[in-house]
C-alpha positions in Angstrom: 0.0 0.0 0.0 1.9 3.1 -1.0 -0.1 5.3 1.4 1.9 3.5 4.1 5.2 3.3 2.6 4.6 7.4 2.2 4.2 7.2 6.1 7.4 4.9 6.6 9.3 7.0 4.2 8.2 10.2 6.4 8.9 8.9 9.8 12.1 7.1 8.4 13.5 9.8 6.2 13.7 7.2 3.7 12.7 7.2 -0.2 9.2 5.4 -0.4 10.0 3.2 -3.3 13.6 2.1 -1.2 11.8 0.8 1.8 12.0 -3.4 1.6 8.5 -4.7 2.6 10.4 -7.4 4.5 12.2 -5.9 7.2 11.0 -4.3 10.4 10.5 -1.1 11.5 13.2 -1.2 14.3 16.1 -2.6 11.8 15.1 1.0 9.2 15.6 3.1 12.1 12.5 3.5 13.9 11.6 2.6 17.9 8.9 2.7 20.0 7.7 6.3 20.3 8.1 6.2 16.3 5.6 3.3 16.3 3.3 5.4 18.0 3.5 8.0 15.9 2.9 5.8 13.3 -0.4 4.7 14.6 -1.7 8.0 15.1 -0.7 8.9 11.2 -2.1 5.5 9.8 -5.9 6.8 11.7 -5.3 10.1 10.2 -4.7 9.4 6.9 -6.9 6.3 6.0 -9.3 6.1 8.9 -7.9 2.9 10.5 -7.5 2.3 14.3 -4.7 0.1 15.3 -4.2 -0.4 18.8 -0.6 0.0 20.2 -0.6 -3.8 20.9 -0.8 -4.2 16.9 2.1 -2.0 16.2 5.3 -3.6 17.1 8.9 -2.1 16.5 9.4 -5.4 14.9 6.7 -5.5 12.4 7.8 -5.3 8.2 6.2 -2.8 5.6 4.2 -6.1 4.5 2.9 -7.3 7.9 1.5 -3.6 8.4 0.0 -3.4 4.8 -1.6 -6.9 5.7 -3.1 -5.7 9.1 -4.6 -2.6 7.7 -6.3 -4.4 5.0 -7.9 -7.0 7.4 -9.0 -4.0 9.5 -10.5 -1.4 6.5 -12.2 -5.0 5.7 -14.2 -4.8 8.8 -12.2 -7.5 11.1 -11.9 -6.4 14.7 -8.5 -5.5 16.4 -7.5 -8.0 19.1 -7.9 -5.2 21.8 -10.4 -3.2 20.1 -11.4 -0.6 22.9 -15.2 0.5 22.0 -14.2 4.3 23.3 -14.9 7.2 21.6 -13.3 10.8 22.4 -15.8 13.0 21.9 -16.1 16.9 23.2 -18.0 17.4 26.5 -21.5 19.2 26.7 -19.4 21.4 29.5 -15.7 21.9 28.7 -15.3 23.5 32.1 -16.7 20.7 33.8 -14.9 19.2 36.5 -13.1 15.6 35.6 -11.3 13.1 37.1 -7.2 12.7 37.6 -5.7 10.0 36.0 -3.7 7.8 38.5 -0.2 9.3 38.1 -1.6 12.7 38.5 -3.6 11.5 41.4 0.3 10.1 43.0 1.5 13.8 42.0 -1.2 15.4 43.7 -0.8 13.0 47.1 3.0 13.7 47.1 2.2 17.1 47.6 0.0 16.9 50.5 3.4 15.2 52.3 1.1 11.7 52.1 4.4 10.3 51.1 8.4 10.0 51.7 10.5 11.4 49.3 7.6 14.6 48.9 7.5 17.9 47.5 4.9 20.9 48.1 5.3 21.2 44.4 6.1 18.7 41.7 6.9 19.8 39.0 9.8 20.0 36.4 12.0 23.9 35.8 14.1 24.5 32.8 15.6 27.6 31.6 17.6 28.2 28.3 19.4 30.5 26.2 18.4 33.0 23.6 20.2 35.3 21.4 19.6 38.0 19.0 16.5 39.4 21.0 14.6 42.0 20.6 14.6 43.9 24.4 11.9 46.4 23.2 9.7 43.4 21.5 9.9 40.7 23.1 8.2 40.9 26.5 5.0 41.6 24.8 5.0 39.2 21.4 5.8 36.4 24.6 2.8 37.7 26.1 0.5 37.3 23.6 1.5 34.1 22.5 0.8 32.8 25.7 -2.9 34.3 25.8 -3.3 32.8 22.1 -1.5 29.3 23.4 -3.7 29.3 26.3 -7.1 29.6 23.6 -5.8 26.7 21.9 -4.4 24.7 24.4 -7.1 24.6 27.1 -4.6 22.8 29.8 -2.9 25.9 29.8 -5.9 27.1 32.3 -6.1 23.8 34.1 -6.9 23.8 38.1 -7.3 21.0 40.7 -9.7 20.7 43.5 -8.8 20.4 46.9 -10.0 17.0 46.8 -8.2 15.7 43.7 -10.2 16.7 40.6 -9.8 19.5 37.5 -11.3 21.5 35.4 -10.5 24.3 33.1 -11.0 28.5 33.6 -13.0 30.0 30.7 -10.1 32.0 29.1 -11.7 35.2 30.3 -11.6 33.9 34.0 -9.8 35.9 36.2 -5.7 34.9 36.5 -6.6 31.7 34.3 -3.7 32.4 32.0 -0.6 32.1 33.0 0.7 35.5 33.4 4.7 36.6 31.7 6.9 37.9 34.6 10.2 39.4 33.0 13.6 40.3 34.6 15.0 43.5 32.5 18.7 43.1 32.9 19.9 44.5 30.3 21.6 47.5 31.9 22.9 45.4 34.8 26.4 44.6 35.1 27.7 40.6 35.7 27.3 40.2 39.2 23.8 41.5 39.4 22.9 39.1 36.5 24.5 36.2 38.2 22.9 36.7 41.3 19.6 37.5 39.7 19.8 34.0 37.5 20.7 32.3 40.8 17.3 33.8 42.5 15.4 33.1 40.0 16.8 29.8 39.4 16.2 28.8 43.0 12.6 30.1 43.2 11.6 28.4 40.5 13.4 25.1 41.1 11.8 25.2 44.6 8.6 26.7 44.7 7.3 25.3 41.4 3.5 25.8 40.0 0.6 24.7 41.8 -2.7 24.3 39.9 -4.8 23.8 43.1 -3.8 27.8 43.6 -3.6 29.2 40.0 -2.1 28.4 36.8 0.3 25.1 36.2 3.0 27.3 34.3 5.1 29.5 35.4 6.5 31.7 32.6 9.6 34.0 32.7 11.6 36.3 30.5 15.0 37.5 31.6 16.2 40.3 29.2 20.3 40.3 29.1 22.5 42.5 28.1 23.6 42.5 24.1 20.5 40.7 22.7 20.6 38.2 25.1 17.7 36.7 27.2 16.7 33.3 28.6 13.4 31.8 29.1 12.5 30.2 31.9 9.3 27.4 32.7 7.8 25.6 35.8 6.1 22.9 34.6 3.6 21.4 37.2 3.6 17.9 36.4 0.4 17.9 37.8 -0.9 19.6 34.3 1.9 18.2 31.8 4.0 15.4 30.7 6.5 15.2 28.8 5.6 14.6 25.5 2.9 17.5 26.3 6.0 19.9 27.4 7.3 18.9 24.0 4.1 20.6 22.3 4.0 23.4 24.9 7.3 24.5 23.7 7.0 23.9 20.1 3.4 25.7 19.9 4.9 28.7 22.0 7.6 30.0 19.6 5.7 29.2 16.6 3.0 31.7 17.9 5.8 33.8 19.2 7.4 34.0 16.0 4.8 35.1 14.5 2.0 37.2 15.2 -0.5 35.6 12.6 0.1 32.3 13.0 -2.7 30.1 13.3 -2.7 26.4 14.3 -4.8 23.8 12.8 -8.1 23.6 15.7 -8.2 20.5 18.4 -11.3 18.7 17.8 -10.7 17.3 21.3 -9.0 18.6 24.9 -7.8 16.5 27.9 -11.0 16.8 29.4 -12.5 14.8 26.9 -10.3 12.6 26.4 -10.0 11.5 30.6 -13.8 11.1 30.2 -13.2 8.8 27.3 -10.7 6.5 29.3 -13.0 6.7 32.0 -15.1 4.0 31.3 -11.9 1.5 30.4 -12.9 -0.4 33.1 -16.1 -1.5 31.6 -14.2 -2.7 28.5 -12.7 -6.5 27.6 -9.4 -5.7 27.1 -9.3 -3.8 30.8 -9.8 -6.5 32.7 -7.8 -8.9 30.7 -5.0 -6.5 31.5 -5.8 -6.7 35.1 -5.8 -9.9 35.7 -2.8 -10.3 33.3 -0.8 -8.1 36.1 -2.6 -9.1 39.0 -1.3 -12.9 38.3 2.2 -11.8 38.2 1.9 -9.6 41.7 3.2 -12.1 43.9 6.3 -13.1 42.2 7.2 -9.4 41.2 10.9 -8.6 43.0 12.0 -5.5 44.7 13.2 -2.4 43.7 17.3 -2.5 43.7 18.1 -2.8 47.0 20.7 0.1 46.5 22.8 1.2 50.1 21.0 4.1 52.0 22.9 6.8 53.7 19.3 7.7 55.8 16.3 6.3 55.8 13.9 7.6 53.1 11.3 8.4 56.2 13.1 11.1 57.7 14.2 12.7 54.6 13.0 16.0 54.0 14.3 16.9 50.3 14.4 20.1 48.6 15.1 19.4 45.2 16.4 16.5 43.1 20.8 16.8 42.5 21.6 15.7 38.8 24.6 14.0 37.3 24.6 14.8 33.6 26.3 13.8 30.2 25.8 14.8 27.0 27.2 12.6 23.9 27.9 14.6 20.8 25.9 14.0 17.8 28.4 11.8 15.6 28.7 9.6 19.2 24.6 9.6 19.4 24.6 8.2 15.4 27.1 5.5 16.3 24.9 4.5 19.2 22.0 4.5 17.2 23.1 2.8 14.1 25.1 -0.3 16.6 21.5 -0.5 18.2 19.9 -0.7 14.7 21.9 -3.6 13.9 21.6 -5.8 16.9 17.9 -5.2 16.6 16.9 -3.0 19.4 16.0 0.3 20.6 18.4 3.1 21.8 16.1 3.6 24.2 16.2 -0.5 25.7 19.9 -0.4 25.5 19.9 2.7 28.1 17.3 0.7 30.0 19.5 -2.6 30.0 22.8 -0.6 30.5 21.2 1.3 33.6 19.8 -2.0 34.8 23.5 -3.4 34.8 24.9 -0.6 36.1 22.2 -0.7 38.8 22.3 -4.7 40.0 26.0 -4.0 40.5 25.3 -1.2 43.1 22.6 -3.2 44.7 24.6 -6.6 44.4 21.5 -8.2 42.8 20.2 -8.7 39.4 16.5 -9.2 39.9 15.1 -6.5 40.4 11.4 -4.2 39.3 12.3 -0.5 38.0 9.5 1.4 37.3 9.2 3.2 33.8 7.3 6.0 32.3 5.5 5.5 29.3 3.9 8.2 27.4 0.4 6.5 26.7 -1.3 8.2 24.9 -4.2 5.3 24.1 -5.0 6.1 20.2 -8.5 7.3 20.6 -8.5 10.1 18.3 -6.3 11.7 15.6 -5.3 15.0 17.8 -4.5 12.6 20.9 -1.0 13.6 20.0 -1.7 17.2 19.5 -3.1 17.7 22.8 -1.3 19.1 25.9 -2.5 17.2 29.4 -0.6 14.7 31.7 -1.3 11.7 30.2 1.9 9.9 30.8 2.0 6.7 32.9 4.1 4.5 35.0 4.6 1.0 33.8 6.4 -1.5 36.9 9.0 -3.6 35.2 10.6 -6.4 36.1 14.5 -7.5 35.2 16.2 -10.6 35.6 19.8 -10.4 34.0 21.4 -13.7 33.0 24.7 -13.8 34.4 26.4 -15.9 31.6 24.5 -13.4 28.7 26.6 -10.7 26.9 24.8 -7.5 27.0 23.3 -7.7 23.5 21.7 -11.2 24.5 21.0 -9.3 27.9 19.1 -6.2 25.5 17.2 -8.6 24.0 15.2 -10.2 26.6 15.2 -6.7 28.6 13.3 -5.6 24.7 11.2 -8.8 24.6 9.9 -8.3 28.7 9.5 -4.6 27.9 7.1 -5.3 25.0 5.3 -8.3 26.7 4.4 -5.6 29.6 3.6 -2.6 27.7 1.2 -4.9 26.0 -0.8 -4.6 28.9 -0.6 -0.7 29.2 -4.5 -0.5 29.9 -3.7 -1.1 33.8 -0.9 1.8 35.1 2.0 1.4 37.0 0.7 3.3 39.7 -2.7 1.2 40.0 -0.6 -2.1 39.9 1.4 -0.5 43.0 -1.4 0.2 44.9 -2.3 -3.5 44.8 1.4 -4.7 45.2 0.8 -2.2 48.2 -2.0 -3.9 49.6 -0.9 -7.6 49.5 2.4 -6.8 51.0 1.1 -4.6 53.9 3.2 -1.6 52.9 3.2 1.9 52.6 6.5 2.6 51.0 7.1 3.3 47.6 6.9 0.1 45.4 8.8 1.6 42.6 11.1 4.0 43.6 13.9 3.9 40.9 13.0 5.1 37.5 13.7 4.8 34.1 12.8 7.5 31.6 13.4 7.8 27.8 11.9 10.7 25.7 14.7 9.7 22.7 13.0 9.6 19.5 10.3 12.1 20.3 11.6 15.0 18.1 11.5 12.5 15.1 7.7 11.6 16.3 6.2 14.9 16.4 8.3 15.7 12.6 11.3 16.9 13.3 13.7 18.6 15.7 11.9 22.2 17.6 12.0 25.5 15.7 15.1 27.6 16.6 13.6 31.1 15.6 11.3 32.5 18.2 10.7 36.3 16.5 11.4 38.8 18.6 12.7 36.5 21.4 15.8 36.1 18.8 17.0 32.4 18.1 16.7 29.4 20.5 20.0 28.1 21.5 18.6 25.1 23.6 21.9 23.7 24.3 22.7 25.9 27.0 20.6 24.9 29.5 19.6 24.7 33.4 17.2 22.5 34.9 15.7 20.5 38.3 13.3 18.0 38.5 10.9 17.3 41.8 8.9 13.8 41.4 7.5 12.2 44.7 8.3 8.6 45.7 11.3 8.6 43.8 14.9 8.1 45.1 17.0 8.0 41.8 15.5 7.8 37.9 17.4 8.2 34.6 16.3 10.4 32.3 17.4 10.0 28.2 16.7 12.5 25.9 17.6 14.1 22.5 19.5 17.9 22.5 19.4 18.3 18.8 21.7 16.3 17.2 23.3 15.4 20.7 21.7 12.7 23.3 21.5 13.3 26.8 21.5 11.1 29.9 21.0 12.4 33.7 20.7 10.8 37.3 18.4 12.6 38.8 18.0 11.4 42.6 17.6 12.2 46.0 20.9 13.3 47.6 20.4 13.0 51.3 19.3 9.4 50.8 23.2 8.6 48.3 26.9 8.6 49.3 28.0 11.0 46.9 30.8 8.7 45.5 28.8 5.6 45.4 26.6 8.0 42.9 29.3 9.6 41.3 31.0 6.0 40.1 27.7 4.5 39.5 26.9 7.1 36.9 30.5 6.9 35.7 30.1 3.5 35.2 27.0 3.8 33.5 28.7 6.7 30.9 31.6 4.1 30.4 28.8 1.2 29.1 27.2 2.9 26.8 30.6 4.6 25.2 31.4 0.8 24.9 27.8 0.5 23.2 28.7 3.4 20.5 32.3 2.1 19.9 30.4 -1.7 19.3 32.3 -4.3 21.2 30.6 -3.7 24.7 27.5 -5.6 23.2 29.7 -8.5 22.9 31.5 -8.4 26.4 29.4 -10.1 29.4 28.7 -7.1 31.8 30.2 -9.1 35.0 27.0 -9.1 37.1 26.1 -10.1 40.4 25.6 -13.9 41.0 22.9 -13.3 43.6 19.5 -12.9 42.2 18.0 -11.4 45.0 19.4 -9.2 47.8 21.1 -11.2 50.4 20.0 -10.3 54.2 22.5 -7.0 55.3 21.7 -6.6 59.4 24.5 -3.6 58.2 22.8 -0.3 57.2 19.9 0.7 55.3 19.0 -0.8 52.0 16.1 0.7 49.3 13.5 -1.9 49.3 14.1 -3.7 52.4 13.1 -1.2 55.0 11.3 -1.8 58.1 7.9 -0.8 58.7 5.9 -1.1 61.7 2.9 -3.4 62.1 0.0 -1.3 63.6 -2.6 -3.3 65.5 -5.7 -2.0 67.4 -8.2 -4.4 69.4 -11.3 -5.4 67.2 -14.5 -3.9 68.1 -17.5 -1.5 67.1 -15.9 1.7 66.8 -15.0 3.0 70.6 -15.9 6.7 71.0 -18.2 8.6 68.7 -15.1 10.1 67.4 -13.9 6.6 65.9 -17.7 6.4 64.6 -17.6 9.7 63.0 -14.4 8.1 61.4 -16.0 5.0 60.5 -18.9 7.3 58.8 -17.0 9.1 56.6 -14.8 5.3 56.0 -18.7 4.1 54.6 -19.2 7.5 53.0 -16.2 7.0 50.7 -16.2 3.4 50.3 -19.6 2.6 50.1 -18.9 -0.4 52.3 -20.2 -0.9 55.9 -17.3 -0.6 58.4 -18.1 -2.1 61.9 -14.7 -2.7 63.2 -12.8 0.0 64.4 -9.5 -2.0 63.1 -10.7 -1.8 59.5 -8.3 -0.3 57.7 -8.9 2.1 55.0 -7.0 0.5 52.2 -8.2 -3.1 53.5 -11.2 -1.9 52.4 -10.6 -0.8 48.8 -9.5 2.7 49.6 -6.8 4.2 47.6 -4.5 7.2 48.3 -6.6 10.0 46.1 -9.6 8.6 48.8 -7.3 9.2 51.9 -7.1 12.7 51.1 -10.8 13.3 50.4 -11.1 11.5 53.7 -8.8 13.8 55.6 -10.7 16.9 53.8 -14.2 15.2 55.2 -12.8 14.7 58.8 -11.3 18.0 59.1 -14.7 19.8 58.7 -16.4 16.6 60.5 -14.2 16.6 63.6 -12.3 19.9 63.4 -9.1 18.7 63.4 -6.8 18.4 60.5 -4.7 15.3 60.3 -1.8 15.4 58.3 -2.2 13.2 55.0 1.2 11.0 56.0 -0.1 9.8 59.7 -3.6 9.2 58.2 -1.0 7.0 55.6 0.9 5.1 58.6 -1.8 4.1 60.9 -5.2 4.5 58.0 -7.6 2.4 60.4 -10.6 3.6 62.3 -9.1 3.5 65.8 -5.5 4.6 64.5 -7.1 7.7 62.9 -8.8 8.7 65.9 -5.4 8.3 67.7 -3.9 11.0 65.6 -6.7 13.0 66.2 -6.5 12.5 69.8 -3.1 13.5 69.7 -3.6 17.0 68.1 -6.4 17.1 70.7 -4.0 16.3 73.6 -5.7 13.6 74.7 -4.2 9.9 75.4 -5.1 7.2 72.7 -7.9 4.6 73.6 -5.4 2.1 73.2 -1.8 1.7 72.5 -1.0 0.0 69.6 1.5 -2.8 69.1 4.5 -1.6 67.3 6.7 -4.9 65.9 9.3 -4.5 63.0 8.0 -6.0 60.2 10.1 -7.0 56.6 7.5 -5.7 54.5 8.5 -4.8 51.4 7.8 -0.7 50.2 4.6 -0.1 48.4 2.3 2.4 47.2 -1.1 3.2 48.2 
């Protein structure tokens, strides 16, 4: 079918009529966010729905030609999902968060360790040749036209965990352009002003349950220079969606007339849509897909702890960075073409080595983010909203493999559990959470790869911004704040240069088991570009699982208290008042004053709405982390006594437990 070899040719950067019907996708030089992209272009251009499941990095020219001619004939997909996206009689009706935005929005209540009164991602970057006299006001207006077309923009979330979006006339719903004039300032005034604003930003990121999710800056330098500076709640945006943000912003900046092509659709719409997954086939053959692997998933690495992740209090995230140059970054790309897997799964297999050598094990579960975005409707891509997931993966590195045979199966286990994208990462946790009695973070070590995304959306972001002069994006400043998580990777393209970064919690790290770690990391995948590391057997840890340390603190295997109470009908009417707003929520009967909240089919998003009820029920706030530790009836009225000053109705039984961490 030529219409698709057009689309191959497009997303390949390869002549239509040169492209062999009998090789895959991956060995031409696509990947995974590529394949994606290629979905959404095959439903835009002949009306054909494939789901991701049907669109494999393996799959040939003739395999895809085949498939959409037994779907235009009518045949159904294999995890068809009857969902329409479709506008909403009320676009500024309030909708549900999806479950990683619900984690975000929990993490900044304090319910967890490792939280943040903000999370959100800051980046700042480098322009030249502005326009001082210009430029404040043509970023201004692009922003007021960005937020008519992109109604995220004027996103807000409810006290109790849900959005909606401002009319654009609303008072304060855009997000409004602050700009720091420097360009009569001599060099210490603008290093000390970059450093303020660097810190505020980094620190005291956006909140959409107080205003807008963006924060927006301008600093005007001296000699036509400027940079522009974003908070990004990731509350609101993803990244994929930050991708857009930026990409629409200096093509209305550059121009005062321009005019994107209209969204059909808006996030709104589209979390309404997924909504009712639950009711659908392929949902619950997801679920019980994951829920049949729960009790033999590992733990996270069980990397050495320099404190425990409980009494942490971080501020931001520290970073260890490198950046490979662009003919590097094509040598990597083209060795991973020819062994037949994804740049992206040989960062993920090289950080997974790197990582089983720190912890001394090489099981282990890493949790991934995944940009699913389901294909529901042709602007799904188009649209800004935090649609991203986490995805819990499981690695189990073969000793005697080399680390192209140890790529492989780290590709092949990848794929078999993004199959099953239609339950998250963060609703699998909760039940992990559940069955091991924990409260910890089940996933606490990330892995993040955006590389391949500038190729997806068409090509690399516009450099010329009007009169905010030329983008020179690769001089650049940013921090990241994510809750629950201790150390992540993050890959992603710079132009024609690729970028890796540990981004981590430093209090909870010995600075030079990091610091080799990462070097160590840097050293694989130079050995990856240069071709014989894939040969070369990584030298990893014969243990498969941690081995008992009684010596310091380990990720994964910390202790957590087991909280009992005496069974009974709730004590006090205080514990019945609890118990109330328990039924309330859960529309199940609670009778025991031991019931505990999550026993009973709670979840984390709940546990805040229930601290919102009982603080107007009982007058007393509880904090969102000691509702958390202790969530039954007779344990919340203990903390409720406590603020009250008086003594607890019974003392609970405290016994170290080996409960592994979890998510609620």
């Amino acid at each position: 079918m030529m219409e698709l070899a057009e689309i191959w040719s497009e997303l390949l950067d390869l002549p239509p009529d040169e492209i062999p019907h009998d090789v895959g996708f991956l060995r031409l030089g696509g990947d995974s966010v590529l394949a994606v992209r290629m979905s959404a272009l095959v439903r835009k251009r002949l009306g054909v729905a494939l789901a991701l499941s049907d669109v494999r990095v393996e799959t040939t020219l003739g395999e895809l030609t085949e498939l959409v001619r037994r779907r235009s004939s009518g045949e159904p997909a294999a995890r068809a999902l009857p969902l329409k996206v479709t506008p909403r009689p009320d676009p500024h009706a309030e909708f549900p968060l999806l479950p990683l935005q619900q984690g975000y929005f929990v993490g900044q209540q304090d319910g967890w360790e490792l939280s943040y009164d903000s999370a959100h991602y800051y980046l700042d970057y480098a322009l030249t040749g502005v326009d001082g006299d210009e430029a404040a006001d043509a970023l201004t207006d692009a922003v007021e036209r960005l937020a008519a077309h992109q109604p995220t923009l004027r996103a807000r979330v409810t006290s109790d965990g849900r959005q909606y979006v401002l009319p654009a006339d609303a008072p304060g719903a855009v997000p409004q352009v602050r700009v720091h004039d420097l360009r009569a300032a001599g060099a210490e005034e603008i290093a000390d002003t970059l450093q303020d604003v660097r810190q505020q930003m980094s620190t005291t990121g956006p909140d959409p349950t107080r205003g807008p999710g963006l924060d927006i800056r301008l600093t005007l330098l001296p000699g036509g220079e400027g940079r522009l500076h974003l908070g990004l709640s990731l509350l609101i945006f993803d990244g994929w969606s930050s991708s857009v943000l930026s990409r629409d912003l200096v093509t209305f900046v550059a121009d005062w007339n321009a005019a994107l092509p209209p969204l059909e659709i808006n996030f709104g719409d589209y979390v309404n849509a997924v909504a009712d997954l639950p009711a659908t086939e392929a949902w619950q053959a997801d679920r019980d897909w994951w829920w049949s692997k729960l009790d033999t998933l590992p733990t996270p690495p069980t990397l050495p702890l320099a404190a425990d992740p409980q009494q942490v209090r971080p501020i931001t995230m520290g970073n260890r960075e490198h950046r490979w140059s662009a003919d590097r970054w094509a040598a990597l790309r083209q060795q991973c073409t020819g062994r037949g897997v994804t740049p992206s799964t040989a960062m993920l297999t090289a950080f997974g080595v790197v990582l089983a050598r720190w912890a001394g094990h090489r099981r282990m579960l890493l949790n991934s983010l995944q940009l699913n975005r389901l294909p529901l409707h042709p602007d799904v891509q188009r649209v800004v909203g935090a649609f991203a997931a986490t995805m819990l993966l499981p690695l189990d590195l073969d000793p005697g493999a080399t680390f192209g045979e140890l790529a492989a199966t780290v590709q092949t286990t990848s794929g078999e559990h993004a199959a099953h994208n239609l339950i998250t990462g963060v609703e699998v946790g909760r039940e992990l959470a559940r069955r091991r009695g924990s409260w910890r973070p089940v996933g606490p070590v990330v892995f993040q790869s955006v590389l391949g995304v500038d190729a997806a959306m068409g090509g690399r972001p516009p450099e010329d911004a009007g009169p905010l002069g030329r983008v020179v994006a690769s001089d650049y400043f940013h921090q990241l704040r994510t809750p629950q998580v201790a150390i992540e990777v993050r890959c992603f393209e710079l132009g024609p240069e690729m970028v890796a970064v540990f981004s981590l919690v430093d209090e909870l790290f010995e600075a030079d088991q990091v610091t080799a770690a990462f070097a160590e990391f840097v050293e694989l995948v130079d050995a990856l570009a240069d071709g014989p590391g894939w040969d070369r057997m990584p030298g990893l840890p014969e243990a498969a699982e941690p081995e008992p340390d009684d010596e310091g603190l380990r990720l994964g295997l910390l202790l957590e208290s087991a909280v009992s109470h005496p069974e009974g009908p709730p004590a006090d009417d205080l514990e019945q008042a609890i118990a109330d707003v328990f039924e309330e929520l859960l529309e199940v009967p609670v009778l025991d004053r031991g019931a505990d909240f999550f026993g009973l089919g709670g979840d984390s998003l709940l546990a805040v709405r229930a601290v919102v009820r009982l603080s107007k029920e009982v007058g007393i706030p509880v904090p969102v982390r000691e509702f958390l530790s202790d969530s039954t009836v007779a344990g919340v009225a203990s903390a409720v006594r406590s603020r009250l000053g008086d003594q607890p109705t019974d003392q609970p039984s405290d016994q170290p437990s080996d409960q592994l961490g979890g998510q609620r």
